[in-house]
C-alpha positions in Angstrom: -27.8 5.5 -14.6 -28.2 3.8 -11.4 -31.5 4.3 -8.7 -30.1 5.9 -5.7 -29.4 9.7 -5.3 -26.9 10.8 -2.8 -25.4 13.6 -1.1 -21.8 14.9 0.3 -21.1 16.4 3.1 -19.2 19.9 2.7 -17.8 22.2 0.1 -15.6 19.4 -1.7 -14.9 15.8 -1.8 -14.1 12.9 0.7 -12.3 9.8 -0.4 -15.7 8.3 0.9 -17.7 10.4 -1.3 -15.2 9.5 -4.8 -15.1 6.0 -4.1 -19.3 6.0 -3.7 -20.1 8.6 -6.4 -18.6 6.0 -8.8 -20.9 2.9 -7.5 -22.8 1.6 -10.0 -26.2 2.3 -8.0 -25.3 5.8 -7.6 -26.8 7.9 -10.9 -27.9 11.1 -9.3 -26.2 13.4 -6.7 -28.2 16.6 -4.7 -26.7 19.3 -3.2 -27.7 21.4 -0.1 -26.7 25.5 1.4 -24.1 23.3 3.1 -22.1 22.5 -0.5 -22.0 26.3 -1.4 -19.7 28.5 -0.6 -19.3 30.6 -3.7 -20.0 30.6 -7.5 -16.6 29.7 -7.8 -16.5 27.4 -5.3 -19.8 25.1 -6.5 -18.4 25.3 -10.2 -15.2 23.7 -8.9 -17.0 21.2 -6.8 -19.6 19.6 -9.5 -16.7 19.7 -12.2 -15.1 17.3 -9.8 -18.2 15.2 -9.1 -18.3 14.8 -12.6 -14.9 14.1 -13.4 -14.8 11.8 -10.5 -18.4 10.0 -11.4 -16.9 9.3 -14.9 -20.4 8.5 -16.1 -23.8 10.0 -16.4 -24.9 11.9 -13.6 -27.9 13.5 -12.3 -26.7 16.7 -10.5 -30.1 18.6 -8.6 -30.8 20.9 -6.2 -34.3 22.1 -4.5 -33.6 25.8 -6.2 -37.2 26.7 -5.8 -37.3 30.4 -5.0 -38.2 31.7 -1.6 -37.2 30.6 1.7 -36.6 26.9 -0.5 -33.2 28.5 -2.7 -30.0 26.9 -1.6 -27.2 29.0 -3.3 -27.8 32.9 -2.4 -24.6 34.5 -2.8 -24.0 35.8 -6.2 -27.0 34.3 -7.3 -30.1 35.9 -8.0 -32.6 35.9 -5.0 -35.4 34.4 -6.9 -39.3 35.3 -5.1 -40.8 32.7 -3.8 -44.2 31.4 -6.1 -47.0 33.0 -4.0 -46.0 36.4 -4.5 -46.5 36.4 -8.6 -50.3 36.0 -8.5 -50.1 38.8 -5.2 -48.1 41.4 -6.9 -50.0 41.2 -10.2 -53.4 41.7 -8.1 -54.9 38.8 -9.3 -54.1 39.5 -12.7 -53.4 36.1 -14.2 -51.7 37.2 -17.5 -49.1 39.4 -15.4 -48.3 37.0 -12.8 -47.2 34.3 -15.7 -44.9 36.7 -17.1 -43.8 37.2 -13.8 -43.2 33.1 -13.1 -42.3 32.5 -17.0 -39.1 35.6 -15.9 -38.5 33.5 -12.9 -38.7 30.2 -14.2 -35.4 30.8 -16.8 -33.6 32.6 -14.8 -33.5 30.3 -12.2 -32.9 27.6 -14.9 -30.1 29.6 -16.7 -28.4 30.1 -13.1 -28.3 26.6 -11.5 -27.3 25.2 -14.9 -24.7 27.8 -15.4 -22.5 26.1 -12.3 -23.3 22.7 -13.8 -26.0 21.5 -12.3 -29.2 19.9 -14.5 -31.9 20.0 -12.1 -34.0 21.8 -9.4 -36.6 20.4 -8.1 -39.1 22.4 -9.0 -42.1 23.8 -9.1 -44.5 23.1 -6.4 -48.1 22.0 -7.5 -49.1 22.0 -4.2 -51.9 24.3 -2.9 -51.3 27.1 -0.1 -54.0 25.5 1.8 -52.8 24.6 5.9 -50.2 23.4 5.0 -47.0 25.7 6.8 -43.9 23.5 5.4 -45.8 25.1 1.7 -47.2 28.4 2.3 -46.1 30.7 -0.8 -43.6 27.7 -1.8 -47.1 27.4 -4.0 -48.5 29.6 -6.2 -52.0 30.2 -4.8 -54.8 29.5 -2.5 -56.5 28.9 -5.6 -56.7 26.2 -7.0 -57.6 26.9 -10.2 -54.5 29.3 -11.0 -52.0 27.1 -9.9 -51.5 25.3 -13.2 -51.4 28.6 -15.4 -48.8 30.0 -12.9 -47.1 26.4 -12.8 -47.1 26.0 -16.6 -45.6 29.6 -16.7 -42.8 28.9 -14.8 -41.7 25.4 -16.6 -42.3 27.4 -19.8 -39.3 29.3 -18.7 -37.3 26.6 -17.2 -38.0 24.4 -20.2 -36.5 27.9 -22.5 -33.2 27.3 -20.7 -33.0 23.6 -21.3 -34.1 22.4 -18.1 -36.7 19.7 -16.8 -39.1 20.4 -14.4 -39.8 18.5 -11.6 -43.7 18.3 -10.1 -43.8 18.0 -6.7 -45.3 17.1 -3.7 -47.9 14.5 -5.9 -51.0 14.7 -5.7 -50.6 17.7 -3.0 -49.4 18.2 0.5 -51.0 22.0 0.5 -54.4 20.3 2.6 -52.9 18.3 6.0 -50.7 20.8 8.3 -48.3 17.9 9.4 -44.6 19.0 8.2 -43.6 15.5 6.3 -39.6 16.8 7.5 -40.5 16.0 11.1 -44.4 14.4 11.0 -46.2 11.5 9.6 -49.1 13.5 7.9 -52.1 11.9 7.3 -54.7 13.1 4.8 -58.6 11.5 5.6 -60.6 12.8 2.5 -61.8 10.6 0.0 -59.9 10.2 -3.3 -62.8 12.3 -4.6 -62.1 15.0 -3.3 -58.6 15.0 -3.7 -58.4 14.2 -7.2 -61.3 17.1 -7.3 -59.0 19.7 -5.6 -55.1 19.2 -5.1 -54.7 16.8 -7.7 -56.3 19.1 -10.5 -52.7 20.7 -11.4 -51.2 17.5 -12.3 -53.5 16.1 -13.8 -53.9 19.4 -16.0 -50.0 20.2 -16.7 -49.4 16.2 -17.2 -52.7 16.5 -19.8 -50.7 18.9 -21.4 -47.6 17.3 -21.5 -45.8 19.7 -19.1 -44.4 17.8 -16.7 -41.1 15.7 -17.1 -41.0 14.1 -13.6 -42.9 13.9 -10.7 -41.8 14.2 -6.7 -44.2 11.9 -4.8 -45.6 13.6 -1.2 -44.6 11.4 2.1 -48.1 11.8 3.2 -50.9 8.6 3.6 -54.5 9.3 2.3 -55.6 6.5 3.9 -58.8 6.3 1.7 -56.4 5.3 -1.1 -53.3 3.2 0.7 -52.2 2.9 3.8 -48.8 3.4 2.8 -47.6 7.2 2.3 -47.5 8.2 -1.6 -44.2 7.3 -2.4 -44.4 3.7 -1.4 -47.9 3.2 -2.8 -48.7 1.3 -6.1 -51.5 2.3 -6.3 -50.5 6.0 -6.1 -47.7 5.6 -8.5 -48.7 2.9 -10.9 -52.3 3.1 -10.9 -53.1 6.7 -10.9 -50.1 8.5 -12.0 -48.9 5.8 -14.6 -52.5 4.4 -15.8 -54.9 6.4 -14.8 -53.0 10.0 -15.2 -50.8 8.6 -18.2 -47.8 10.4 -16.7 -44.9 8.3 -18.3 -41.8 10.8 -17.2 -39.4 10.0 -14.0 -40.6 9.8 -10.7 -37.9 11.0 -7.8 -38.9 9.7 -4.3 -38.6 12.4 -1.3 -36.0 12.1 0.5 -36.5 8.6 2.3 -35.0 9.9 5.4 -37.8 12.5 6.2 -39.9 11.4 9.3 -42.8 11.1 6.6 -40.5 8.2 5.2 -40.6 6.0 8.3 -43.5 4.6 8.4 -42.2 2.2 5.9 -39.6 0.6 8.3 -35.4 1.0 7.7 -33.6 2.6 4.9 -33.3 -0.5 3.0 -37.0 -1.3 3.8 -37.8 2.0 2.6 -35.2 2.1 -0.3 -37.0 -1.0 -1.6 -40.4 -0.1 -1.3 -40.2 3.2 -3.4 -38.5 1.2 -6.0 -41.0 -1.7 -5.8 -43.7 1.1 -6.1 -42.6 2.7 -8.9 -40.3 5.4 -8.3 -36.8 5.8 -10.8 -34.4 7.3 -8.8 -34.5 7.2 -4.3 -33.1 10.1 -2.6 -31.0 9.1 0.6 -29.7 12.3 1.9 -28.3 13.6 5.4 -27.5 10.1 6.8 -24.2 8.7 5.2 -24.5 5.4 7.2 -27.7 4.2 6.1 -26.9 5.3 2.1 -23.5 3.1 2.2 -26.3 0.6 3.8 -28.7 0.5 1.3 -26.0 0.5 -1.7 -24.6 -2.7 0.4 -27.7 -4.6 1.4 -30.9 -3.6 -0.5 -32.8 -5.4 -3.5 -32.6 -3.1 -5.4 -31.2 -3.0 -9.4 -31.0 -0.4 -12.2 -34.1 -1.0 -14.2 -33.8 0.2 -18.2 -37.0 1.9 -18.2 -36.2 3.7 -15.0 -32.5 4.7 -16.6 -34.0 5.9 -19.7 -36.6 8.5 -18.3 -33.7 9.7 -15.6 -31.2 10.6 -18.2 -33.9 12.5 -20.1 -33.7 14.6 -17.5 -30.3 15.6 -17.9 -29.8 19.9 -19.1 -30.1 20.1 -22.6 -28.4 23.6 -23.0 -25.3 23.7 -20.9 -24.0 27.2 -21.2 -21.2 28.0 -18.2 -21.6 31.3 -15.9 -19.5 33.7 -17.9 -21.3 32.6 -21.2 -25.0 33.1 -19.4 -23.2 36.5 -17.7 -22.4 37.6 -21.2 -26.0 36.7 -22.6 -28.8 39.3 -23.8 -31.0 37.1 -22.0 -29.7 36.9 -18.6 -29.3 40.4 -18.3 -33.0 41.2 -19.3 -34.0 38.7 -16.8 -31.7 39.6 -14.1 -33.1 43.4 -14.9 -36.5 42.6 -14.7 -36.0 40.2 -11.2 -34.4 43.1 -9.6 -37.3 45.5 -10.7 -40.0 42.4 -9.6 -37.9 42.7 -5.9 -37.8 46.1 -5.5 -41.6 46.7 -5.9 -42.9 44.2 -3.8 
């Protein structure tokens, strides 16, 4: 399974996107609101990524809940995170049944069309952050990892992996890492203190199957933004965090990303820093550019923990329709949405 991660450009295939889903660099593929038309429709268009990939193949989506949920119609409208803890009133117990309800059916959804992945959850804090608000589960700290762990419980009950993201927290600098360069100037003390406590926790625990790196330079640590830091990656995530599951860049062609230099400078860099897989979306030219001109090489190690992540319970949409399951949870969604 090769390192890169790409994208296409409408509701079905190019020749250009056959001929590069097939590369040998190319092991994952994301899709975006753009890609979706209809259940139907995104079925149809991952059965022939997949028959066209002929190989192993990483299919995600940032299916988060909220404002962040790609594929609306006919789909469940899944809350966003922040309003568990709110419409429980604080009470802990009741918001993790809330996220746990959440957490599968999302899961039982997005894999129901064919896909193995969303990017999800957010560990992040709602701290000043706008790009997060109630994308994360609390302005307190110390219930984000219950929720979190909540929510993966139920993702994990569907056979999906769960994806930590934006390591180690982009909840405390307002920059939007889409359009900014943020820049966080507390010392690691604090952060590992604060926004870094819900990783460490849920990885403690064994919770957390990959990791989403934050474009976002703590410049106490690195001057380079998380995702291109080894001493971010390697030294406190791998060694000092023992976190030994897959780590997905951002998408290198964020704004956060460019500090870094080109795609290919950037492409390398994440790999050389220890990231598995590098997510070139939303600029065609400069994936074909990296495929064809970076140093960069499918590593065994890095193959290995990506096609862990693959789903592990593939049920298609009429069988999930016709389950006990997903009509209990679509039941008590629907009840969640109507009283809040």
């Amino acid at each position: 399974m090769g390192p890169i991660m790409m994208d296409v450009h409408g509701t079905s295939l190019t020749e250009q996107d056959k001929e590069l889903v097939q590369h040998p660099l190319v092991g994952g593929l994301i899709l975006f609101s753009r890609n979706f038309e209809s259940v139907q429709q995104i079925r149809e268009l991952i059965s022939h990524i997949r028959h066209t990939a002929n190989k192993p193949l990483l299919i995600g989506v940032d299916h988060e809940g909220g404002r962040v949920q790609r594929f609306r119609e006919g789909f469940s409208q899944i809350p966003a995170m922040g309003r568990f803890i709110e419409h429980a009133n604080n009470n802990i117990a009741q918001a993790q049944q809330y996220a746990a309800n959440a957490g599968a059916l999302m899961a039982m959804e997005v894999q129901g069309v064919g896909i193995d992945i969303s990017f999800s959850p957010v560990l992040d804090i709602n701290g000043v952050s706008d790009v997060i608000g109630q994308r994360a589960f609390s302005q307190n700290i110390e219930q984000i990892a219950p929720l979190a762990k909540a929510f993966i419980q139920g993702m994990k009950s569907a056979g999906m992996k769960c994806t930590a993201k934006h390591f180690p927290g982009h909840g405390s600098v307002k920059a939007d890492s889409h359009i900014a360069m943020p820049i966080d100037t507390r010392s690691f003390a604090d952060i590992s203190h604060h926004d870094l406590q819900p990783f460490r926790q849920l990885i403690n625990e064994n919770m957390i199957d990959a990791v989403m790196p934050a474009h976002v330079i703590f410049p106490d640590v690195d001057d380079k933004s998380v995702g291109f830091s080894t001493k971010w990656l390697k030294q406190v995530l791998r060694k000092s965090l023992g976190f030994s599951g897959a780590i997905f860049s951002d998408d290198l062609s964020m704004h956060g990303a460019s500090s870094i230099g080109g795609y290919i400078e950037r492409a390398e860099a994440a790999q050389e820093a220890g990231c598995d897989m590098l997510l070139l979306c939303n600029n065609r030219e400069a994936c074909i550019d990296v495929i064809d001109n970076a140093n960069i090489s499918i590593h065994q190690e890095s193959k290995l923990r990506l096609s862990a992540m693959l789903a592990t319970k593939p049920m298609n949409w009429q069988q999930m329709q016709a389950s006990q399951v997903w009509q209990q949870l679509t039941q008590l969604n629907n009840l969640f949405l109507e009283n809040t």
